[in-house]
N, C-alpha and C positions, 0 to 999 in steps of 0.2 A: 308476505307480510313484512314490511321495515321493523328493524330492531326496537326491541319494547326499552319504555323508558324506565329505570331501575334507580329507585329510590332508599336510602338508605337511613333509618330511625333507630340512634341507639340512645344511650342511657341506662345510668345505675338499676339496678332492681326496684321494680317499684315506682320510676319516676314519672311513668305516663307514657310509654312511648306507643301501650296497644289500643289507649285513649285518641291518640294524635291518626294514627294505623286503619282503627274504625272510622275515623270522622272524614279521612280522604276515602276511604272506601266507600261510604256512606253518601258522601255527596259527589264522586264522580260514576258510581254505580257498579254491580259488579260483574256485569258484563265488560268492564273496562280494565277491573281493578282484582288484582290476588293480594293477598297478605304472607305470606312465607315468613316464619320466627325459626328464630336460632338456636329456640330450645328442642324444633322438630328433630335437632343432629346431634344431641347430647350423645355419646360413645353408650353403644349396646352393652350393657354390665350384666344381661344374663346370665353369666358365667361364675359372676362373684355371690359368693352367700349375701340373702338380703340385709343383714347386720352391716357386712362389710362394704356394700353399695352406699348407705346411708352414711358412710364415714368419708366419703367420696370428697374430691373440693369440685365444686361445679362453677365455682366464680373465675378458675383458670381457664387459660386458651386452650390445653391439654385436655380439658373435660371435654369440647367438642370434635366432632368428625369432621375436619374444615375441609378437607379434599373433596369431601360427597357433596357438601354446601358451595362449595365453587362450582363442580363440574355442574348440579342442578341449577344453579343461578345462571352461568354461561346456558344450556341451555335454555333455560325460560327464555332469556333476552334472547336467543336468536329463532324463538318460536315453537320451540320441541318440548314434547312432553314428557313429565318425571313421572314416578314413583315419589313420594316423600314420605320418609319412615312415619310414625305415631308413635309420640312417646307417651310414658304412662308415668306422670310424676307421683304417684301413690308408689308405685313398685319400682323406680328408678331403673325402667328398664324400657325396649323398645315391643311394641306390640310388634303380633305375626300381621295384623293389617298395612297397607300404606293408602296412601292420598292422592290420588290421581290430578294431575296438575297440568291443562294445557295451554296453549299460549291466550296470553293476554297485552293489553297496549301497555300498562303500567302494573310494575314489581315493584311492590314494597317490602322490604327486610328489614325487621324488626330484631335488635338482640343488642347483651350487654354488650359483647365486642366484636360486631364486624365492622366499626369503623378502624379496629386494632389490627384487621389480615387490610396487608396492601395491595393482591389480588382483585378481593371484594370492591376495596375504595377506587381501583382503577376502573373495574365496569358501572360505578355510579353515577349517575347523572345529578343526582342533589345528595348531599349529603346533612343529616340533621343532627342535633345532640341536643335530648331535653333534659335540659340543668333543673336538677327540682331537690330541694333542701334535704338533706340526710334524714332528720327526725321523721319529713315526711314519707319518705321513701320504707323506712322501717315499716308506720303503722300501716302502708298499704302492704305491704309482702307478708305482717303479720296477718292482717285479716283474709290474705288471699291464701295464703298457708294453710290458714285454722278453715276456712270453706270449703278450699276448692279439692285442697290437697293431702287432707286427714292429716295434719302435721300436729304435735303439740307445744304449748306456748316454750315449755323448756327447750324441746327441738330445735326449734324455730328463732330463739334466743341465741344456743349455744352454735347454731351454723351460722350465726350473722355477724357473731363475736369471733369466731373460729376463720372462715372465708371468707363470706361477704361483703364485709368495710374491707378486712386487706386487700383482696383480690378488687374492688371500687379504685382505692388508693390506689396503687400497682398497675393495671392496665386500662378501666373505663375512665376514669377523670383522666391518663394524658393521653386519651384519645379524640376528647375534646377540642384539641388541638387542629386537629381535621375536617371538622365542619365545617360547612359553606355557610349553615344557618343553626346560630342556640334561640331552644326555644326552652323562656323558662317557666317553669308550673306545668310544663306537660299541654294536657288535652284543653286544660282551663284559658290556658294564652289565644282567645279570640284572635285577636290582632295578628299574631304570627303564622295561626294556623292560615286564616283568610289569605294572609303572602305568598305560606306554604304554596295552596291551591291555586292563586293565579297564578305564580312560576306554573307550575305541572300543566293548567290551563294551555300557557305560553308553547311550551312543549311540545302539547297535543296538535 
């Protein structure tokens, strides 16, 4: 099997990137297509009392396992199969399960900042960044918070105020810088997405 084509979707929290993620997956199938997020590598914090995990900054580079997330990626692209941890964002911690992952034509990685490790952006073949407005970005993390993730609106509040905008500031907006393509509004950008897919088309 020739080297798979690895696609790289980042963007603040919230801003669409697992919208953009699905909709390539979606329409080139997923016999063709994996998804891989870079919240599957958040650092194992079983160790720490649950109190003290929750005090965590997770919008830093430091919050992830970026070596396992290379050497896994490097893999995928040259056809070999991972393990990929399971994370449990209710308990800020990594399940005893993983993810059985084997090769496919196109890697899409999704996360706040792998266009920030220069490793990652060197095995990229496109690189994305969906620019999508702060306020919106907020209501979506709230309501995904309060759903997905048992969080409460104060919680949820006081880590966005605490990490969240800093660590946006700080490393995801000047990684923006490195995109080949902004896509802004996320998954809602017909037009961008529709380019996205003919590139990848082009590829294939």
């Amino acid at each position: 099997m020739s080297k798979a084509i690895l696609i790289g979707i980042a963007g603040g929290s919230g801003s669409g990137k697992t919208l953009v993620a699905d909709t390539i997956y979606s329409e080139l199938g997923s016999d063709k297509v994996v998804i891989i997020k870079q919240d599957s590598y958040y650092n194992d914090m079983c160790h720490l009392p649950y109190e003290e995990r929750c005090r965590q900054n997770f919008d830093h580079p430091d919050a992830f396992d970026m070596s396992l997330l290379r050497e896994h990626i490097l893999n995928l692209v040259h056809g070999r199969t991972i393990e990929q941890p399971i994370y449990d964002f209710t308990q800020h911690r990594r399940t005893e399960e993983t993810r059985r992952i084997g090769a496919h034509r196109v890697i899409v990685l999704e996360g706040i900042l792998i266009l920030d490790d220069i490793e990652l952006r060197t095995l990229m073949d496109i690189k994305v960044f969906i620019d999508t407005d702060a306020d919106e970005r907020f209501i979506r993390r709230l309501k995904r918070d309060l759903l997905e993730r048992g969080r409460s609106i104060e919680s949820i509040i006081e880590q966005y105020e605490r990490s969240v905008r800093p660590g946006h500031l700080q490393f995801v907006e000047p990684s923006k810088r490195y995109a080949d393509i902004i896509i802004p509004q996320g998954g809602h950008n017909v037009v961008a997405i529709d380019l996205l897919k003919t590139k990848i088309r082009s590829l294939l």
